[in-house]
C-alpha positions in Angstrom: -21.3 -22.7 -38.3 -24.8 -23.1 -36.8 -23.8 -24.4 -33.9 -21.2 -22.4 -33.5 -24.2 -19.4 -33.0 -26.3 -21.6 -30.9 -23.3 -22.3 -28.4 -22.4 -18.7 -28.6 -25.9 -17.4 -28.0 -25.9 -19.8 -24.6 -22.4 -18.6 -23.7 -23.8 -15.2 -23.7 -26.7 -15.7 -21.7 -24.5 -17.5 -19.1 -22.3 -14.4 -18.9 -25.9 -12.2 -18.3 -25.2 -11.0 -21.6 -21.9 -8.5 -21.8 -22.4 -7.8 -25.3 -25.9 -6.6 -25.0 -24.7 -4.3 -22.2 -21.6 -2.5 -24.0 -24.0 -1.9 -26.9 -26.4 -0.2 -24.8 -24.6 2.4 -23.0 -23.3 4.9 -24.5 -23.2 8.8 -24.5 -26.0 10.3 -22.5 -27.4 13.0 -20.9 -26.2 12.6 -17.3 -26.7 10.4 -14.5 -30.7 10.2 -15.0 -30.5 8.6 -18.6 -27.5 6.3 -17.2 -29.7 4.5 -15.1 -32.0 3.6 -17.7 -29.1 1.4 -19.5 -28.2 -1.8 -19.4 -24.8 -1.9 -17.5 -24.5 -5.3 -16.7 -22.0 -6.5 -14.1 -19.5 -9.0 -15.8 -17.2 -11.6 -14.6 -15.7 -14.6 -15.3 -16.2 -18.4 -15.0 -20.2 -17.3 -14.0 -21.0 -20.7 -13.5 -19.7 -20.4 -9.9 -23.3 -18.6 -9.3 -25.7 -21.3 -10.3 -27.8 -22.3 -8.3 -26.6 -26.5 -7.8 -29.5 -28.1 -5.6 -33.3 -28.9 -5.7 -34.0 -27.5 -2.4 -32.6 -24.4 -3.1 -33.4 -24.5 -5.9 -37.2 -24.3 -5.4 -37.4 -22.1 -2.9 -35.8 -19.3 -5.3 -32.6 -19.4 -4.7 -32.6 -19.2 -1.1 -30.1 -21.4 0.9 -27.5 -19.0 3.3 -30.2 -19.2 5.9 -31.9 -22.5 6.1 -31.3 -25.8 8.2 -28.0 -27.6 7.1 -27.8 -30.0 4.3 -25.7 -31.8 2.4 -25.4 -28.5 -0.1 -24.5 -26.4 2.6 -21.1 -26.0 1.4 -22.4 -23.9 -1.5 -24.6 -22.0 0.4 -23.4 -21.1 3.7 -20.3 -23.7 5.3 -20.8 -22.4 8.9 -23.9 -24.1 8.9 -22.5 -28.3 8.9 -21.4 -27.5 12.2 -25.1 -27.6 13.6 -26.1 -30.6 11.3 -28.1 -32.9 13.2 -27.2 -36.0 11.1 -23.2 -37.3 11.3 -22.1 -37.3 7.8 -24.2 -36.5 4.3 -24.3 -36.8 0.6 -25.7 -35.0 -2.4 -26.2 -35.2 -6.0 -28.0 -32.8 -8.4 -27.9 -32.5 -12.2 -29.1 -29.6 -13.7 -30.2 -29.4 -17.5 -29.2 -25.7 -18.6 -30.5 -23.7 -20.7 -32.5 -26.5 -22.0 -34.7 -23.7 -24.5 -31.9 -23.5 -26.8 -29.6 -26.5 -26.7 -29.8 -30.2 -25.3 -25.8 -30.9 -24.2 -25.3 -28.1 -21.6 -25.6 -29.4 -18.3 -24.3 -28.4 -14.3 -23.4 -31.8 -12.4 -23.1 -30.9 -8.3 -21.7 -33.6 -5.7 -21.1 -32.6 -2.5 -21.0 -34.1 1.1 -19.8 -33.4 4.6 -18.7 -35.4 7.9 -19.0 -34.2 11.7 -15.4 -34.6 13.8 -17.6 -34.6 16.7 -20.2 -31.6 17.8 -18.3 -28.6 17.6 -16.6 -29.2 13.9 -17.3 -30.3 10.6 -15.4 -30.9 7.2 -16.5 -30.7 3.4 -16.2 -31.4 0.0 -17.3 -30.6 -3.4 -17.3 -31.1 -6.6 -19.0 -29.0 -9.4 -19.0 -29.7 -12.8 -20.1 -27.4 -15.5 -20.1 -28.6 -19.3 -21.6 -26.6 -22.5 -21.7 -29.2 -24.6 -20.1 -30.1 -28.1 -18.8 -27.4 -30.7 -17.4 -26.7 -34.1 -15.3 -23.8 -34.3 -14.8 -22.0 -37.2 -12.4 -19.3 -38.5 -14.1 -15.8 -39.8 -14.7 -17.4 -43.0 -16.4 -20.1 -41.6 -14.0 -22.6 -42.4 -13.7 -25.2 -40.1 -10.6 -25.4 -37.6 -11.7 -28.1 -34.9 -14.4 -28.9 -32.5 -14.2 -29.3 -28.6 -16.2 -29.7 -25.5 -15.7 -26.5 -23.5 -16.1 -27.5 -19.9 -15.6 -26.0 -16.3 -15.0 -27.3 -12.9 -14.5 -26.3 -9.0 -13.3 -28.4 -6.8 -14.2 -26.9 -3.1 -12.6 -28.1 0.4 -14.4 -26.6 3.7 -14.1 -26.7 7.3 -16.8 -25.2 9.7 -16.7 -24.8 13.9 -19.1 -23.8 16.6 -17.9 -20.6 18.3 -20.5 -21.1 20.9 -24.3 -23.1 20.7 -25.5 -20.6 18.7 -23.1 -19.4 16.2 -20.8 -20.9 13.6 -18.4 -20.2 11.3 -17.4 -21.5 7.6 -14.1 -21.1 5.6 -14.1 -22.6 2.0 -10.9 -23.1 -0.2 -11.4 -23.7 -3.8 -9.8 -24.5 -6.9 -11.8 -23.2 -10.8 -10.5 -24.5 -13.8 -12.2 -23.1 -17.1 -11.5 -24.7 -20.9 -13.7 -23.0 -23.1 -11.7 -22.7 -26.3 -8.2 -24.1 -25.6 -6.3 -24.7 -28.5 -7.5 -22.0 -30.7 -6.5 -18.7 -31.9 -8.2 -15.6 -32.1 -6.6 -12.7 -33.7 -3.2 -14.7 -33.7 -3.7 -15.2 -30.2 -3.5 -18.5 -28.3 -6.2 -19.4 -26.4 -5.7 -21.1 -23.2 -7.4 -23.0 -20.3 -8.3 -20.6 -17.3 -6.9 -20.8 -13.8 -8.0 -19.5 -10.2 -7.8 -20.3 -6.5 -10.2 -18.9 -4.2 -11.8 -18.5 -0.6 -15.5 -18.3 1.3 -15.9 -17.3 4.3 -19.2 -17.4 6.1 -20.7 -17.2 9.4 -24.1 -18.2 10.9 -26.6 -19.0 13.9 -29.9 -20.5 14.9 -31.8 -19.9 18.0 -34.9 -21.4 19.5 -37.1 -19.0 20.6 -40.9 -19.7 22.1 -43.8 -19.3 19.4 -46.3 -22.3 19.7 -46.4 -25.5 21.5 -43.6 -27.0 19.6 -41.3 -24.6 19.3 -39.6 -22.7 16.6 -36.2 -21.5 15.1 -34.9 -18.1 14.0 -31.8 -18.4 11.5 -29.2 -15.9 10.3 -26.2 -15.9 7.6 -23.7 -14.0 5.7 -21.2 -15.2 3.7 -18.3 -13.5 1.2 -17.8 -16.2 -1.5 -15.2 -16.6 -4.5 -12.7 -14.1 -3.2 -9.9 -15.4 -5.8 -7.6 -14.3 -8.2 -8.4 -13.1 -11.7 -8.8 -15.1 -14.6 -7.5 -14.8 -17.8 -7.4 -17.2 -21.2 -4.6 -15.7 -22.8 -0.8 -14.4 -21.5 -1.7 -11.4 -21.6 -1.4 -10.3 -17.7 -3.8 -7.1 -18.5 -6.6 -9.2 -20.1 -7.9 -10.8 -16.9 -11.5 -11.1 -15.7 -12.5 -11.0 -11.6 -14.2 -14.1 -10.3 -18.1 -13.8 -9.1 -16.8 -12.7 -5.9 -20.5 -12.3 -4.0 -21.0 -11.3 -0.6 -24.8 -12.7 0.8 -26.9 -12.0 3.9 -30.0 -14.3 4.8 -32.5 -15.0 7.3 -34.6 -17.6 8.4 -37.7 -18.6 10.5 -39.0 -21.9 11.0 -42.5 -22.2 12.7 -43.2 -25.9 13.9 -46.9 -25.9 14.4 -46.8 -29.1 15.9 -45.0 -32.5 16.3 -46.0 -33.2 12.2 -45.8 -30.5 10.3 -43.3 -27.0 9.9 -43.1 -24.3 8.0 -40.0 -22.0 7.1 -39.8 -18.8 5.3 -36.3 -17.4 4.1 -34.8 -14.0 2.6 -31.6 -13.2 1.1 -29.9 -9.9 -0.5 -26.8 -10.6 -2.6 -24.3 -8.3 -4.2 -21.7 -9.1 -6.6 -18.3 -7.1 -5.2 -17.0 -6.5 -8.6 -16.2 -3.4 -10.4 -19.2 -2.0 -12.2 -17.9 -1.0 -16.2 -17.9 2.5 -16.8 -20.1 4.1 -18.9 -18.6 6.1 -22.5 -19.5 9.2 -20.0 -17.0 8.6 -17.4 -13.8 7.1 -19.2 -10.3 8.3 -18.6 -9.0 10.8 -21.4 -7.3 7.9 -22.7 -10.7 6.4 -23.3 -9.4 3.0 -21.7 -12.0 0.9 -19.5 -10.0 1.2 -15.7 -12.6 -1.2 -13.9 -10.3 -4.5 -14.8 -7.3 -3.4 -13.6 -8.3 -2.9 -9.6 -6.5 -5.4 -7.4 -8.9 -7.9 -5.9 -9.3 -6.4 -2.8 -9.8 -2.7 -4.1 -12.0 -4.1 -6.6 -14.5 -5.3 -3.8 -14.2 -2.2 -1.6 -14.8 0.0 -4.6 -17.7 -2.0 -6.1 -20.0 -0.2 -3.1 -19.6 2.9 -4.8 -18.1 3.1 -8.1 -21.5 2.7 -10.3 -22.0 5.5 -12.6 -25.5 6.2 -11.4 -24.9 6.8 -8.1 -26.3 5.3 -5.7 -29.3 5.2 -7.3 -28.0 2.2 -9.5 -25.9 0.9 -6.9 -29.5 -0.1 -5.3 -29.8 -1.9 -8.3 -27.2 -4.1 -7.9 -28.9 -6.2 -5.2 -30.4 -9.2 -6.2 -32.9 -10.8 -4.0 -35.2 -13.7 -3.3 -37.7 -15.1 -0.8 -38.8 -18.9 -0.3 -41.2 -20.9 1.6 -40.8 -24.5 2.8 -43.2 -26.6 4.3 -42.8 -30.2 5.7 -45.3 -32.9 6.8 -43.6 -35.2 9.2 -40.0 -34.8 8.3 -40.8 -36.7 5.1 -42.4 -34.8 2.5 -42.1 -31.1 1.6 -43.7 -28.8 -0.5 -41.5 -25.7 -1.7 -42.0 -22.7 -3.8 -40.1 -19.0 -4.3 -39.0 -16.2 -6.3 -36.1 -14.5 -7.4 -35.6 -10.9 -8.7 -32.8 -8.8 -10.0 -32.9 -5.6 -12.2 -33.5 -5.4 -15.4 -30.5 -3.5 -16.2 -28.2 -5.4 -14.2 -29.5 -8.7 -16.1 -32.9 -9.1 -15.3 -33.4 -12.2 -14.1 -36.9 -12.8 -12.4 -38.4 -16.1 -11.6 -41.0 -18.1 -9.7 -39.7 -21.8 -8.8 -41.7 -24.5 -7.1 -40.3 -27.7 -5.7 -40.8 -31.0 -3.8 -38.9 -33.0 -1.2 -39.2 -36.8 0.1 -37.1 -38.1 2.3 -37.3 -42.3 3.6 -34.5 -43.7 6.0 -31.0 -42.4 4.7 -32.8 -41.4 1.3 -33.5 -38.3 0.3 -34.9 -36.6 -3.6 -35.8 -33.0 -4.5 -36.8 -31.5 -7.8 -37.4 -27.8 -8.2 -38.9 -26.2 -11.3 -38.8 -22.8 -12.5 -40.6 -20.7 -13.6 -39.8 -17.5 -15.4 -42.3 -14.4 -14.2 -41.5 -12.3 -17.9 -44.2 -12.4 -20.6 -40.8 -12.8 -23.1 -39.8 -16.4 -23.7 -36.8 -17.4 -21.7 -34.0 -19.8 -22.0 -34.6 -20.7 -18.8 -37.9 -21.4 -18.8 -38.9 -24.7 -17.5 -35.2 -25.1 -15.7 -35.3 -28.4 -13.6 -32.7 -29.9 -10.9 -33.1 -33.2 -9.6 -30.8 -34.0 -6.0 -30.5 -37.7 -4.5 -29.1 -37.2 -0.8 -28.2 -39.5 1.4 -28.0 -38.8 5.7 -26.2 -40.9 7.7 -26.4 -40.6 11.3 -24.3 -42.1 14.8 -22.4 -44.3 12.3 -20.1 -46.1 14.6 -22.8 -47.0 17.6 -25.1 -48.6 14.9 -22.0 -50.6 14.0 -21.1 -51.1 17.1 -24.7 -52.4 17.7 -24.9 -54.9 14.8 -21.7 -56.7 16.2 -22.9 -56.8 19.7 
């Protein structure tokens, strides 16, 4: 039964806590005292949102607007199409929520390979897995014990529209099994299902500040637009996907032939249905948020919060990082990320460091919570091994010459 809490506990915290949020709103005074409450945002299979690379991942978060990798797919696809290098790899593991539990981990591979200069295709695989538990029945009798585990699989094709600007269309397939098999409240539980699309679009253009030269880049991206998820048959019971729309921008200063320094901002917004507060139910006192089609859902999430706009302001997340780079072979990186505290309050500082050597390439990114409270995700580390390959064929060609 113990570790039935302790997985419970870090299921919650993945979800940004929907509990805590529904028992903090309530009747109130008017749209004033509703923007002091919780009113967390909620979705499923929230593991879509993780952040899955070191690079990224010490710059806090940042990634829509920075040079292409091998993780690009995740952050921005449009971007593979200006890869200098022919074809990459990538491979991060994250320990999660590491302050509570030791067997919840997020395994990333990803990779890409140029047709030639004007497109690129991509792949991905994410793995997400919270580890081993017992489940019990109300009485704490023992009924099983499982590995819940979660899983995208993500195809992606990117093409220069001209030699500045790109664009990026992902297609994805989510598969959630958190408690299949069981029954809850003589319902069966079942594996959850999705299919969904990113689409993304980007540039980079040189522009004249120094001797050597620098770069100003720009994203945006609408990811996980997908169908609902649900983990019963009950068509009515079904959760929207992370669907996230993402703007970024980028500028890299090369000071000179050795060393460059890039600084990068996003805003992101989740376009999903805020929950309504007890204030502004129906009559029939039924939560109407869930049962918006897809594309209503997004439209209306620009408006529909029950503070106004006020809170809809809240909604934004957003995050800054800074990378610098001696050489093309070492990099120091560091960042922050912010979000409300009534929309789940995440806020971080993250540091990180890069080598690369040849084809070979490791980053590690550390974070840092900013909150005076201890954190789950305090001391949250990802470690990425990437491999660049570049002009495959004419080295080939050269070594049998």
């Amino acid at each position: 039964m113990l570790r039935n809490l302790v997985w419970a506990a870090a299921a919650l915290l993945i979800t940004l806590a929907p509990i805590q949020s529904k028992a903090q709103t309530g009747p109130t005074g008017g749209i004033e005292d509703d923007l002091n409450l919780v009113n967390t945002i909620n979705t499923a299979v929230p593991f879509l949102r993780i952040t899955p690379d070191g690079r990224s991942g010490g710059m806090g978060d940042v990634g829509i607007a920075i040079s292409p990798d091998a993780n690009a797919i995740y952050w921005n696809p449009a971007k593979l199409a200006f890869a200098e290098n022919e074809m990459g790899l990538s491979l991060t593991y994250t320990p999660w929520l590491s302050q509570l539990v030791d067997d919840i981990y997020l395994a990333y591979l990803s990779g890409y390979k140029k047709l030639d200069d004007l497109n690129a295709l991509a792949f991905s695989l994410r793995y997400f897995s919270l580890g081993q538990i017992i489940f019990t029945d109300i009485s704490g009798v023992e009924t099983g014990q499982g590995r819940p585990n979660e899983f995208a699989v993500d195809f992606g094709y990117s093409r220069k529209l001209s030699e500045t600007i790109g664009t990026g269309v992902n297609l994805k397939y989510v598969f959630s099994n958190l408690a299949s098999g069981q029954v809850v409240n003589g319902v069966d539980i079942q594996p959850g299902m999705a299919f969904a699309a990113d689409l993304s679009f980007y540039g980079e253009h040189d522009v004249e500040v120094g001797d050597a030269g620098s770069i100003v880049r720009w994203g945006a991206v609408i990811t996980n637009i997908g169908t609902k998820v649900s983990y019963t048959d009950n068509a009515e019971n079904r959760d929207f996907l992370p669907t996230n729309l993402g703007l970024g921008a980028g500028f890299t200063y090369n000071v000179d032939d050795y060393n460059s320094l890039t600084i990068a901002g996003e805003i992101n917004k989740l376009l999903v249905p805020t929950p309504s507060t007890i204030d502004s139910l129906p009559e029939n006192g039924i939560l109407d948020y869930k049962e918006q089609s897809i594309v209503s859902g997004m439209i209306n999430s620009f408006g529909d919060a029950p503070g106004g706009f006020s809170e809809e302001l809240r909604e934004l997340m957003y995050s800054i990082g800074l990378e610098y780079w001696y050489n093309n072979q070492f990099a120091v990186r560091a960042g922050y990320f912010n979000e409300h505290s009534t929309k789940g309050g995440r806020k971080y500082f993250t540091v990180g460091l890069g080598l690369r050597y040849n084809v070979f390439g490791l980053d590690f990114s550390y974070l840092v919570p900013s909150s005076n409270q201890r954190n789950p995700l305090d001391n949250t580390l990802r470690f990425t091994l990437s491999f660049d390959f570049n002009d495959i064929k004419g080295k080939q060609a050269a070594e049998e010459g």
